[in-house]
Structures are given as structure tokens and as C-alpha cells.
DSSP file (Angstrom, degrees, kcal/mol; ACC not computed):
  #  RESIDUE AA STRUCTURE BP1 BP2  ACC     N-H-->O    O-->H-N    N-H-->O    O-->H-N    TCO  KAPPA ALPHA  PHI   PSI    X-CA   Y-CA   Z-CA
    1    1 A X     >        0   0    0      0, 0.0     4,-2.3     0, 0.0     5,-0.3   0.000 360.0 360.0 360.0 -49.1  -53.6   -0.3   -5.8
    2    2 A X  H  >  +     0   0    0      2,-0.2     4,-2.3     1,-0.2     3,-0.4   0.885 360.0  53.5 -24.6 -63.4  -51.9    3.0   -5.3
    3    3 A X  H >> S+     0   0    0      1,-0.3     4,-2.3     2,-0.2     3,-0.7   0.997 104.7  58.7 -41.9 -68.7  -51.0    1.3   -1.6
    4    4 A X  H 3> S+     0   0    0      2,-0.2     4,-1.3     1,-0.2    -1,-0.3   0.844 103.8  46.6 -30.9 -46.4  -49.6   -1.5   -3.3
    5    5 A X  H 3X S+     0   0    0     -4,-2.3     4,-4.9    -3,-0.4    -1,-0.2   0.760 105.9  50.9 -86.7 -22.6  -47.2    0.1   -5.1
    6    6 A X  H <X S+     0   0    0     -4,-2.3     4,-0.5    -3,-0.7     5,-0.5   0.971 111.5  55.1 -85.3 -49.2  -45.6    2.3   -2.8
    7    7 A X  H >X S+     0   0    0     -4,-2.3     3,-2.7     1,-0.3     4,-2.1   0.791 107.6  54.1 -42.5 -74.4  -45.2   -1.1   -0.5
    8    8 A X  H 3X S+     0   0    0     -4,-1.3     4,-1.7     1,-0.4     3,-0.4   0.762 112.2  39.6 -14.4 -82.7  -43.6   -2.4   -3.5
    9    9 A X  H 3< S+     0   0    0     -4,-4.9    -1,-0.4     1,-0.2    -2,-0.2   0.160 114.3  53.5 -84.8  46.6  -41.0    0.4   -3.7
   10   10 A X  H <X S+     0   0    0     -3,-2.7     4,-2.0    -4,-0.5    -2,-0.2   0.433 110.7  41.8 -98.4 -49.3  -40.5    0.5   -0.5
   11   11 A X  H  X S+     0   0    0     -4,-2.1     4,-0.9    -5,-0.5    -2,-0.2   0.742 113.3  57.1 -95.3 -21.5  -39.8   -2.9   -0.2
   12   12 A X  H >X S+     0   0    0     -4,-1.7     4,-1.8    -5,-0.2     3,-0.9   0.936 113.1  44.1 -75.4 -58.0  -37.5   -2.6   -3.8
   13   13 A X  H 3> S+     0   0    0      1,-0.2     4,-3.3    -4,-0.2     5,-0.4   0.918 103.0  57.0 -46.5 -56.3  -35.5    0.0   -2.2
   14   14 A X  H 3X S+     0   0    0     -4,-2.0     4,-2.3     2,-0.2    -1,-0.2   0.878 112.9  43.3 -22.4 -60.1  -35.1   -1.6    1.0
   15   15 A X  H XX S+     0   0    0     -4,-0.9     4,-3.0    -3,-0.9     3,-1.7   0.999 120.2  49.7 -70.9 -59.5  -33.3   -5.2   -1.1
   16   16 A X  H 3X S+     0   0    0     -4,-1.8     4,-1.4     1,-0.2    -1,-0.3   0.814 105.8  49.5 -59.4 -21.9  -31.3   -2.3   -3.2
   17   17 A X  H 3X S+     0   0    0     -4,-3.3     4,-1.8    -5,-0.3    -1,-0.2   0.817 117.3  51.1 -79.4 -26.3  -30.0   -0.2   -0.2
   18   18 A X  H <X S+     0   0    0     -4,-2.3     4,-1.4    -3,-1.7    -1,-0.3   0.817 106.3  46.4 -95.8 -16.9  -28.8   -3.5    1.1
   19   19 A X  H  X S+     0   0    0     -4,-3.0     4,-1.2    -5,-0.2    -1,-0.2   0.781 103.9  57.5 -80.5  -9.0  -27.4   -4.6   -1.2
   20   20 A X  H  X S+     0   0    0     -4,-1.4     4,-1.5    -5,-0.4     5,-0.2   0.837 109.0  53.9 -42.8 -58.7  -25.5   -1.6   -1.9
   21   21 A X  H  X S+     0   0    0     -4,-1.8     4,-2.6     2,-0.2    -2,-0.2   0.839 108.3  49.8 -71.9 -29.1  -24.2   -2.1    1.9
   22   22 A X  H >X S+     0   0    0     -4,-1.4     4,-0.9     1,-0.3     3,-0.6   0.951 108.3  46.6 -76.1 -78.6  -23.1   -5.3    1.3
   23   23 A X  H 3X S+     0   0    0     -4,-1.2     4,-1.4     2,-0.3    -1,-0.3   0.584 118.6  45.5   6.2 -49.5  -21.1   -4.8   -1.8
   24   24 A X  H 3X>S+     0   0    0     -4,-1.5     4,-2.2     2,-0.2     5,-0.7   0.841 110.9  53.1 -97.4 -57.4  -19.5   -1.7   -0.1
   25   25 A X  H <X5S+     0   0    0     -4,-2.6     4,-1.9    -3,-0.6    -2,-0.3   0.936 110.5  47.9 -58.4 -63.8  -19.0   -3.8    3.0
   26   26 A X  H  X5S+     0   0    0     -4,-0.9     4,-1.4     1,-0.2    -1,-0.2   0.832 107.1  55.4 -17.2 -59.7  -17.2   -6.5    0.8
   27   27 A X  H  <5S+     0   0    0     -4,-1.4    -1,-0.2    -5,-0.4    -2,-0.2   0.846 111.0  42.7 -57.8 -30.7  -14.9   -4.1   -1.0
   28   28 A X  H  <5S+     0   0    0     -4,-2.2     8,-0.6    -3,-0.2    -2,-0.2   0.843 121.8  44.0 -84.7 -44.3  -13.6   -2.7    2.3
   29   29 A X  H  <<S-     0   0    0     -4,-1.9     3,-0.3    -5,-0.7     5,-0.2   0.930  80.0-168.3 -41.9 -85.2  -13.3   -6.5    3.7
   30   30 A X     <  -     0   0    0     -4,-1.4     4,-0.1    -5,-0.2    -3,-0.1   0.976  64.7 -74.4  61.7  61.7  -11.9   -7.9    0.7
   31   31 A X  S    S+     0   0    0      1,-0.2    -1,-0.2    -5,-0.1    -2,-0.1   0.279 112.3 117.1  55.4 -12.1  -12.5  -11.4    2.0
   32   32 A X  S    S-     0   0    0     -3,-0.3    -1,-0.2     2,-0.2    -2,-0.1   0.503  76.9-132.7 -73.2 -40.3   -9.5  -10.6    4.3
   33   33 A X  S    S+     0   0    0      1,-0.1     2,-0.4     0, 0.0    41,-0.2   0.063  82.6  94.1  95.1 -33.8  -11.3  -10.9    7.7
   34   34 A X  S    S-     0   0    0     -5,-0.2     2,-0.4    -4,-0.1    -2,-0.2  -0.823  75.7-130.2-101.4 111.1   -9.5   -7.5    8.3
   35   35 A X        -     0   0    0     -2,-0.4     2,-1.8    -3,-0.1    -6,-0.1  -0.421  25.8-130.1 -64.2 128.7  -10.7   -4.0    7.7
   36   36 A X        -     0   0    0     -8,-0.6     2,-0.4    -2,-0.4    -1,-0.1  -0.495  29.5-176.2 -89.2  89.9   -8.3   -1.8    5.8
   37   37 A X        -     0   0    0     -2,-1.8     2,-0.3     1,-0.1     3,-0.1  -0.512  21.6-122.9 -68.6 117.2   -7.4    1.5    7.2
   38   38 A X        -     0   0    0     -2,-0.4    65,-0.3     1,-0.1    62,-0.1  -0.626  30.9-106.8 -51.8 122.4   -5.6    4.3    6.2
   39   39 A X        -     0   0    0     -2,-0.3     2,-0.3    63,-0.1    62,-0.2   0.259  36.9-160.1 -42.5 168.6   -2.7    5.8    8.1
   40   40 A X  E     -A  100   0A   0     60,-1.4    60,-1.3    -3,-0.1     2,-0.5  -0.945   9.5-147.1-156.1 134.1   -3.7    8.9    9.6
   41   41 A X  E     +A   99   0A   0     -2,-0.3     2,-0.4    58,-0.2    58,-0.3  -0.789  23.1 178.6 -99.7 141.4   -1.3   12.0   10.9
   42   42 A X  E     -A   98   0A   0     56,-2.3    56,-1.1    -2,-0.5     2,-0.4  -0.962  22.3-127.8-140.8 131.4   -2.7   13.8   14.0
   43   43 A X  E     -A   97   0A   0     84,-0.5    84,-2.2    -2,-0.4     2,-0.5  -0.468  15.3-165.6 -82.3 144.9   -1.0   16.8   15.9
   44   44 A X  E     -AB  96 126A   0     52,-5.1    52,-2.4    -2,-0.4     2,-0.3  -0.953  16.7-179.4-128.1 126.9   -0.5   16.9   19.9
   45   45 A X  E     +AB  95 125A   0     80,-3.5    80,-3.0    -2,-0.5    50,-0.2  -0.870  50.9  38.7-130.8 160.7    0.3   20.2   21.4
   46   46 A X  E     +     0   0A   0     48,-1.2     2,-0.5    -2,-0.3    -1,-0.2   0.998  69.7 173.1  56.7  80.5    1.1   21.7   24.9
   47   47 A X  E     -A   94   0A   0     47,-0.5    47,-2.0     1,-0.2    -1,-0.2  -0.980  42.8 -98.3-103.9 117.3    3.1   18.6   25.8
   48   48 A X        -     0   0    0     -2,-0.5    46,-0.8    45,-0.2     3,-0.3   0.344  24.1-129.1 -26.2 165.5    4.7   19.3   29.0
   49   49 A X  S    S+     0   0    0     44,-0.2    -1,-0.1     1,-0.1    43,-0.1   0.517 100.0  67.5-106.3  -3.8    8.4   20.4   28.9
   50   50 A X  S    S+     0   0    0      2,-0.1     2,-0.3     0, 0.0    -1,-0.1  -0.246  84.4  91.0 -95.3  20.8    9.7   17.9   31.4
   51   51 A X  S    S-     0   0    0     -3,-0.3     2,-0.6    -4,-0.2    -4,-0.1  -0.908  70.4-136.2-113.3 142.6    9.1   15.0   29.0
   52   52 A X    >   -     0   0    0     -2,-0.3     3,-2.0     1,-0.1     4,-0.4  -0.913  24.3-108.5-114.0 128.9   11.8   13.8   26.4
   53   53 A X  T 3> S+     0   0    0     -2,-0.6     4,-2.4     1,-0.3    -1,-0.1   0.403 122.6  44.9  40.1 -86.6   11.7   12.9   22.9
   54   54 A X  H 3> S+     0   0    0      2,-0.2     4,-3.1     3,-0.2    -1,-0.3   0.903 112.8  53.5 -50.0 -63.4   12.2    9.1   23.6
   55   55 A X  H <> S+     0   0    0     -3,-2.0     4,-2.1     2,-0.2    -2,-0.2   0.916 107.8  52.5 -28.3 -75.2    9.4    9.3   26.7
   56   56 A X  H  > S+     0   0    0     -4,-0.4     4,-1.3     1,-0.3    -2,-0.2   0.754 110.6  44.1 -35.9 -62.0    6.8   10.9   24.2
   57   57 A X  H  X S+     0   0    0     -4,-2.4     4,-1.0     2,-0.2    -1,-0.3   0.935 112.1  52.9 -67.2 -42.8    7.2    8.1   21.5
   58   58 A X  H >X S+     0   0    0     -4,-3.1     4,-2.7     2,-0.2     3,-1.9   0.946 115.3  44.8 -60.0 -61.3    7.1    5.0   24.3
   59   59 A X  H >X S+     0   0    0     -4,-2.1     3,-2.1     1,-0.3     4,-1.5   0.854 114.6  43.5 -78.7 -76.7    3.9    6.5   25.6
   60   60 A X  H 3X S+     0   0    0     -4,-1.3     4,-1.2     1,-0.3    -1,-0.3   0.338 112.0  53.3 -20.4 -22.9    2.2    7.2   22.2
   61   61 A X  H <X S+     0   0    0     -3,-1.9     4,-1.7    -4,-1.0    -1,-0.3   0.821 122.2  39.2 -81.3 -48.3    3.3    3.5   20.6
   62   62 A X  H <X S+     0   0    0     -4,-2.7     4,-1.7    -3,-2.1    -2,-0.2   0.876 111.2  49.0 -66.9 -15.3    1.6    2.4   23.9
   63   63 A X  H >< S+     0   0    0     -4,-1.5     3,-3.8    -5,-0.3     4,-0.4   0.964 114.7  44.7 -75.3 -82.5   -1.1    4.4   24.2
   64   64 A X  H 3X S+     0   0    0     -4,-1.2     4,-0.9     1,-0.3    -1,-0.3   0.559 113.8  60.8 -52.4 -15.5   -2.2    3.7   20.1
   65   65 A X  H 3X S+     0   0    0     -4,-1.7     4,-1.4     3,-0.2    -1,-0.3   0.882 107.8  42.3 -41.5 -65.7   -1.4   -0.3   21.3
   66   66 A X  H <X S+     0   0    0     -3,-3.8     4,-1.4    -4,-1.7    -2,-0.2   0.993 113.3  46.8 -36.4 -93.0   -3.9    0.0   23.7
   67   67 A X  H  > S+     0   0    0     -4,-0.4     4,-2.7     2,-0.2    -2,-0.1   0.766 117.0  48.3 -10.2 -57.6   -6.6    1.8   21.7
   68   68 A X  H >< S+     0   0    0     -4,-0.9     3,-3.1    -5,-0.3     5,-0.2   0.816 112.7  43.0 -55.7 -83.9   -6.0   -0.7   19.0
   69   69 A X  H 3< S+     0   0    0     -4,-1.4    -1,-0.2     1,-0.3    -2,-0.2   0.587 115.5  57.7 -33.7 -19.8   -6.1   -4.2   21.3
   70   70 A X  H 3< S+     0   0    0     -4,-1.4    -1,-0.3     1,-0.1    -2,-0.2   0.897 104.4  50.0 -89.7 -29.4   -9.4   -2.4   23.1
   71   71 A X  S << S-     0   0    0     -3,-3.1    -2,-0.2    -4,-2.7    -1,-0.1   0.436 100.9-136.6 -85.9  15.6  -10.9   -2.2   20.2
   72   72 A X        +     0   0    0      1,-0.2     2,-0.6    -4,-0.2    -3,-0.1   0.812  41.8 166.9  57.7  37.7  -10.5   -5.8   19.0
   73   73 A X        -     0   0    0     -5,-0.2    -1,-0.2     2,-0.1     4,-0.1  -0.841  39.5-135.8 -74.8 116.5   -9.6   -4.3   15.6
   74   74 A X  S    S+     0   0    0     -2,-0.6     2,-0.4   -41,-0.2   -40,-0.1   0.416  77.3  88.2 -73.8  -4.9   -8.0   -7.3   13.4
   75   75 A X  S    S-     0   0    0      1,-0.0     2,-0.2    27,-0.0    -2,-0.1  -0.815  89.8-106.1-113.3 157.2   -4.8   -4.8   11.9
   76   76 A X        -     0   0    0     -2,-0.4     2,-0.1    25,-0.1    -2,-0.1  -0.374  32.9-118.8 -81.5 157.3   -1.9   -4.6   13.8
   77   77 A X        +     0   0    0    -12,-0.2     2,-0.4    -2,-0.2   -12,-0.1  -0.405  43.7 166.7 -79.8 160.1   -1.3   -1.0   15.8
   78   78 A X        -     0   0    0     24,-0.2    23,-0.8   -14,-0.1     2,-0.4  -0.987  39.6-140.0-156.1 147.8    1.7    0.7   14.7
   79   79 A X  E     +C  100   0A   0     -2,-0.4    21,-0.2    21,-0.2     3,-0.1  -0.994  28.8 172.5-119.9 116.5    3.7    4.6   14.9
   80   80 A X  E     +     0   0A   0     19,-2.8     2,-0.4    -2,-0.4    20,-0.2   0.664  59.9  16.2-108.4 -10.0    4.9    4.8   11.6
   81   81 A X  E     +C   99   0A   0     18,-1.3    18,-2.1     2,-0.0    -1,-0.4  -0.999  62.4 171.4-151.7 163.5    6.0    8.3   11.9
   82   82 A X  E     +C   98   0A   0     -2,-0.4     2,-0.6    16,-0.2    16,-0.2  -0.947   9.0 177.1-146.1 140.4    6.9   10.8   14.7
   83   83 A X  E     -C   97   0A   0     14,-1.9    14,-3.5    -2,-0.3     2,-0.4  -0.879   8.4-168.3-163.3 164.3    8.4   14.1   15.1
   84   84 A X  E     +C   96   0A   0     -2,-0.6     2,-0.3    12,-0.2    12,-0.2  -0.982  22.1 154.1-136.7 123.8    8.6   16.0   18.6
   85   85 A X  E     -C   95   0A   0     10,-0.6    10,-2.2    -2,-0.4    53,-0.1  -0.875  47.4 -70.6-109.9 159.4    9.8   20.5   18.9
   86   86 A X  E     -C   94   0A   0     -2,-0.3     8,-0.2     8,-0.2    51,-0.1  -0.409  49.8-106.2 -54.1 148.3    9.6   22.9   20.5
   87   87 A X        -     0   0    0      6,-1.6     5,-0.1     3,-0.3     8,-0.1  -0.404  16.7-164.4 -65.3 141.2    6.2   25.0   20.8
   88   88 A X  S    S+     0   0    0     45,-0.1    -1,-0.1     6,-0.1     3,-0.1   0.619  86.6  40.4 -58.8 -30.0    6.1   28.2   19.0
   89   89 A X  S    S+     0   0    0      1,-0.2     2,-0.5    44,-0.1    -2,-0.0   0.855 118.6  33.9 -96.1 -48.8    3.1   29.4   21.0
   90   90 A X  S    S-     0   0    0      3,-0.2    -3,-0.3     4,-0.1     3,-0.3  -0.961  81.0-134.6-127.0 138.3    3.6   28.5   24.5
   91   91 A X  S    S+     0   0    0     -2,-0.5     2,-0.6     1,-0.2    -3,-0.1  -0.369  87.6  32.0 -89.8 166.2    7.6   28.5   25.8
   92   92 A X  S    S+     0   0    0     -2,-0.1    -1,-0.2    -5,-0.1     2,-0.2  -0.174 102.9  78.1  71.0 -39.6    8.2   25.1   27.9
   93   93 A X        -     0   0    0     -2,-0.6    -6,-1.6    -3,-0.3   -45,-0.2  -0.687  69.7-135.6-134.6 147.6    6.2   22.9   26.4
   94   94 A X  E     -AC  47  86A   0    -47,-2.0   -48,-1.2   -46,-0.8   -47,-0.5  -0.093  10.5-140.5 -99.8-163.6    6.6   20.7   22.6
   95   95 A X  E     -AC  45  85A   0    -10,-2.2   -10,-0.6   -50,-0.2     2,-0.3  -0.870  20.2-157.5-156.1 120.4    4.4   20.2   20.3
   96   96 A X  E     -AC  44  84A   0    -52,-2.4   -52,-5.1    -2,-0.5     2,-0.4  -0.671  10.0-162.4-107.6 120.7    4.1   16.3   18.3
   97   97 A X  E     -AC  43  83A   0    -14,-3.5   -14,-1.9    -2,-0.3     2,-0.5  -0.972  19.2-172.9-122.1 167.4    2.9   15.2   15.1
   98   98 A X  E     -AC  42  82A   0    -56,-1.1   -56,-2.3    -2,-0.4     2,-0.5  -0.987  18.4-153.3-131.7 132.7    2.1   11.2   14.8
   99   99 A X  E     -AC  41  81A   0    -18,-2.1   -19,-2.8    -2,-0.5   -18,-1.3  -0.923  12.4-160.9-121.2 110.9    1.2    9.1   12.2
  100  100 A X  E     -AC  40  79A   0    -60,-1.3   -60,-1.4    -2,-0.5     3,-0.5  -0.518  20.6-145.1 -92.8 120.3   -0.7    5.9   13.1
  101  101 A X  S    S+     0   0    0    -23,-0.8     2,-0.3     1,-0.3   -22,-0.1   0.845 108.1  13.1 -75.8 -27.3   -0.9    2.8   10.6
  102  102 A X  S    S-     0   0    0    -24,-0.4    -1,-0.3   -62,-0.1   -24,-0.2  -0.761 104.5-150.3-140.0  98.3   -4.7    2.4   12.2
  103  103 A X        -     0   0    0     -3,-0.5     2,-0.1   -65,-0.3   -62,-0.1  -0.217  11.8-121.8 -78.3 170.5   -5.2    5.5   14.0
  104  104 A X        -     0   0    0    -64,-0.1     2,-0.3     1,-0.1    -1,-0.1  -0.341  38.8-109.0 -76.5 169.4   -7.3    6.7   17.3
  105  105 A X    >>  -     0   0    0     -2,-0.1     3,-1.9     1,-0.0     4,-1.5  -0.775  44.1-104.7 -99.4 156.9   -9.7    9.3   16.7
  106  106 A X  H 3> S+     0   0    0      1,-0.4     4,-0.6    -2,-0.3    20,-0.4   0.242 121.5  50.6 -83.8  23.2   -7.9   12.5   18.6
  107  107 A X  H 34 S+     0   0    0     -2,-0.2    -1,-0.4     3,-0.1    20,-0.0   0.003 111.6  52.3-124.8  18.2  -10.1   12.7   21.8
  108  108 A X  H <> S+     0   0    0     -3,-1.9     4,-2.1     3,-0.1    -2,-0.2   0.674 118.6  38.1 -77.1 -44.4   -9.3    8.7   22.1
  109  109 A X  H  X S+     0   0    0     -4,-1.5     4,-3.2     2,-0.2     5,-0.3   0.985 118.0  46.3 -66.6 -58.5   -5.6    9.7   21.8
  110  110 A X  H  X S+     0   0    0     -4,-0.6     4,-2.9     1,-0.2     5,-0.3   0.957 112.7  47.4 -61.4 -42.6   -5.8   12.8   23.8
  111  111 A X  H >4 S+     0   0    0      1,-0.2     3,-0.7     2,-0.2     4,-0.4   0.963 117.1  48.9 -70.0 -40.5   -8.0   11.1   27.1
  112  112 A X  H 3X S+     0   0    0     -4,-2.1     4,-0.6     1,-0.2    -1,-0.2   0.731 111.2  48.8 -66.3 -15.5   -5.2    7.8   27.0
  113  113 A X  H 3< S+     0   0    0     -4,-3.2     3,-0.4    -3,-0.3    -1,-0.2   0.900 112.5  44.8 -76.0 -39.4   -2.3   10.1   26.9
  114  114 A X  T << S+     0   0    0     -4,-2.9    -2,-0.2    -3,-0.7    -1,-0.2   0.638 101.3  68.0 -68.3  -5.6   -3.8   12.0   29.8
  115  115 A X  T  4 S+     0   0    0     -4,-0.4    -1,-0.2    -5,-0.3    -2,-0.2   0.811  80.2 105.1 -84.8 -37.8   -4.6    8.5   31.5
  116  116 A X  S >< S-     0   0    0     -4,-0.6     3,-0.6    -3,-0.4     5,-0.2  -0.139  73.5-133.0 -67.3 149.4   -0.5    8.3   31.9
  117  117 A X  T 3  S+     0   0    0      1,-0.1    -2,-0.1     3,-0.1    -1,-0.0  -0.272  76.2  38.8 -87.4 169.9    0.4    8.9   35.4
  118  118 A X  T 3  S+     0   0    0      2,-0.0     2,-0.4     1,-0.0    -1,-0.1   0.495  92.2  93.0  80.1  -9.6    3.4   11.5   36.6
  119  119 A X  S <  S-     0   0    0     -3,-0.6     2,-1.4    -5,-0.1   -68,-0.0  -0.984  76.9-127.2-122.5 132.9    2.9   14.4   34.0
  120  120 A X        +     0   0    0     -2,-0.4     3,-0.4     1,-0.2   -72,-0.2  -0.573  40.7 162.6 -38.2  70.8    1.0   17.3   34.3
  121  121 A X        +     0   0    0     -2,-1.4     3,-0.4    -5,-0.2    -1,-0.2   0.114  34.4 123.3 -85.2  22.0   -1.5   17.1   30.6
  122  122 A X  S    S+     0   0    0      1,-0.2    -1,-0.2    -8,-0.0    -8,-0.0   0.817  74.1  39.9 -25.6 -45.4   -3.8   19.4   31.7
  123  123 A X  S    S+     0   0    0     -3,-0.4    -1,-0.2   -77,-0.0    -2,-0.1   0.727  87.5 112.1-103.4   4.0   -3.2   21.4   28.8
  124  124 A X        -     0   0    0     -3,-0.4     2,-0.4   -80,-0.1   -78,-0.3  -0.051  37.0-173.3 -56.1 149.3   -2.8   19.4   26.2
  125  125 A X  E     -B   45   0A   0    -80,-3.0   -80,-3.5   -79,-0.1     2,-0.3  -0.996  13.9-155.2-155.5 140.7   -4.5   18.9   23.5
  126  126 A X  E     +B   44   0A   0    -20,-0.4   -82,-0.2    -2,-0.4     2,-0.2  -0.864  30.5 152.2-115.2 136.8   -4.6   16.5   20.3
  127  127 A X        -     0   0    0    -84,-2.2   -84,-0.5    -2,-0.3     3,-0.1  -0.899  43.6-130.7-140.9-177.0   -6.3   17.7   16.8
  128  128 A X  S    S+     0   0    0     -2,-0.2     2,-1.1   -86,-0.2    -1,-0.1   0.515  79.6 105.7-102.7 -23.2   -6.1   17.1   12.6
  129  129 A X        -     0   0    0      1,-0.1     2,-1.2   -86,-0.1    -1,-0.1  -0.527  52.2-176.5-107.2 118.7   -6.1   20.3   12.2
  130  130 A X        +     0   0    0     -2,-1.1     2,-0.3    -3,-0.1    -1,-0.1  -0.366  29.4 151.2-107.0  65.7   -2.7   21.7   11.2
  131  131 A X        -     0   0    0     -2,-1.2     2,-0.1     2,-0.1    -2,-0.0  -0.894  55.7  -9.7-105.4 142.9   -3.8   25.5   11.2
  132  132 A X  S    S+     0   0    0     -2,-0.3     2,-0.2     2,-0.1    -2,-0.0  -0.400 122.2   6.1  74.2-162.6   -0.9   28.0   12.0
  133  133 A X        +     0   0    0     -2,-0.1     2,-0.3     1,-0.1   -45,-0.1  -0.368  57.4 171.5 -88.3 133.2    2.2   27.3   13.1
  134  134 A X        -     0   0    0     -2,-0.2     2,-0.1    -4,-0.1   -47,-0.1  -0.881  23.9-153.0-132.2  96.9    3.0   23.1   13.3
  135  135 A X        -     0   0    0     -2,-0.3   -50,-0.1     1,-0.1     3,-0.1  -0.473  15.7-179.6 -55.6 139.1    7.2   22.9   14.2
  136  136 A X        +     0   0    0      1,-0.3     2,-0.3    -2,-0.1   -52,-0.2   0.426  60.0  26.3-123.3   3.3    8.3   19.7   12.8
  137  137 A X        -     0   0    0    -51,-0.1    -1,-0.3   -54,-0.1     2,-0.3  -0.892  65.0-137.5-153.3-175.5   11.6   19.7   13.7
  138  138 A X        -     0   0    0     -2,-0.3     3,-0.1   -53,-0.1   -53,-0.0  -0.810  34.8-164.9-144.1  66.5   13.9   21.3   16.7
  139  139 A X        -     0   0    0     -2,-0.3     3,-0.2     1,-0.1    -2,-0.0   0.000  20.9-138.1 -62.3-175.9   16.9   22.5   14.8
  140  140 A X  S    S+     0   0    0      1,-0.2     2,-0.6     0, 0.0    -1,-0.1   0.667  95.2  18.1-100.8 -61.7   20.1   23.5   16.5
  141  141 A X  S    S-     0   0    0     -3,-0.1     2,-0.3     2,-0.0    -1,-0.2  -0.867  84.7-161.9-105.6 107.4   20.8   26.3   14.6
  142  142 A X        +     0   0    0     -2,-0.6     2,-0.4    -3,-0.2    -4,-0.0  -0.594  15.7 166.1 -96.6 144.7   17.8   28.1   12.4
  143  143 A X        -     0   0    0     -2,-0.3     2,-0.5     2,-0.0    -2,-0.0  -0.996  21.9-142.6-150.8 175.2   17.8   29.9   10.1
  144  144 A X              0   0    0     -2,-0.4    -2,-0.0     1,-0.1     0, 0.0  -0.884 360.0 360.0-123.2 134.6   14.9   31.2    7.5
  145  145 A X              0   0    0     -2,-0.5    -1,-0.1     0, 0.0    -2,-0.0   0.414 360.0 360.0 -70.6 360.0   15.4   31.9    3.6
């Protein structure tokens, strides 16, 4: 009988754990067809220094364009925010942060940015995490308080 009973909850967990998933899977759906994502901000550093402002955002709108439209994800791709400096760390080169309305995960971002032809990205490199120094703007004159 003992057998019996672990089949039993075996076989009651099993219905609850799926129904669990479904439930959970509904709430993110929300009948919609469309999964709902949260924006996401990601930094890109050691961007060459022979790229401009303007460049940087066309390729990043395309790049996250791509990503999105390869992955047959149902929301539309977007760059809802941007800002482009100068490096602290390495002289030449800028340093980006991005905010995605359905972002790439940063080694998606970072291998289609390196995919663009005509720049040296060897060192570049994309993360989330904003430890140390993150410029966010390129001032003309600075000064610190």
C-alpha cells in the first residue's frame, strides 16, 4: 500500500506543479498573445574612439531590431534611452549605457555589435554591472562639488 501512496503523491504533485506553471504562465501572458517584458539598462564600454554619438545609437537601435525580429518575440524592439562619454579608464575610447524596451541579454548585444563591419571592437565589452566608474554624460566644462 505504502507503493500506492507515494504513486499517489507523486502523481498529486505532478497536476499541482502544473498547474502552478500554468497559472504563472497566464499571468505573464495575460491573454495578450504577447509576453511582457521589462525594460532593461545595460552598459557598453571600450567603444572605439573613431565612432560618433549618432553612429553608436543607429547601430545599437539596429543591432536590438535584429535580436528582437530573430527571436520572433511578439513586442516591438525599441532604445528607449541612451547616453554615450568619454571613458574614464581607457583614453580614446567611450563608454554607453542603453536601455532596451525588450532587451538582449549582454553577450547577445555585445557578439551583434561586434558582427558590425569597419570598427575595430576587439575590446569591447557589454555588462549589467555598473561597478566603478559609469560616465553618463561628456560635459564641456566639469566641474565636481
Amino acid at each position: 500500500m505504502s507503493a500506492a501512496l507515494m504513486l499517489l503523491a507523486i502523481a498529486i504533485t505532478a497536476v499541482v506543479t502544473s498547474a502552478l506553471s500554468l497559472a504563472w504562465m497566464f499571468a505573464v501572458w495575460r491573454g495578450t498573445g504577447k509576453v511582457l517584458v521589462k525594460p532593461l539598462t545595460l552598459r557598453i564600454s571600450n567603444i572605439p574612439g573613431s565612432i560618433s554619438k549618432e553612429e553608436f545609437e543607429r547601430i545599437l537601435a539596429d543591432v536590438a531590431a535584429g535580436i528582437i525580429a530573430s527571436s520572433g518575440a511578439a513586442h516591438k524592439p525599441g532604445l528607449l534611452g541612451f547616453s554615450f562619454a568619454a571613458s574614464g579608464h581607457s583614453g580614446g575610447s567611450f563608454v554607453a549605457t542603453a536601455t532596451f524596451r525588450a532587451s538582449p541579454s549582454p553577450t547577445q548585444l555585445e557578439s551583434a555589435i561586434k558582427r558590425k563591419p569597419n570598427l575595430e571592437w576587439g575590446r569591447l565589452r557589454v555588462d549589467l554591472d555598473f561597478f566603478g566608474l559609469t560616465p553618463l554624460t561628456d560635459p564641456v566644462d566639469p566641474s565636481v562639488e
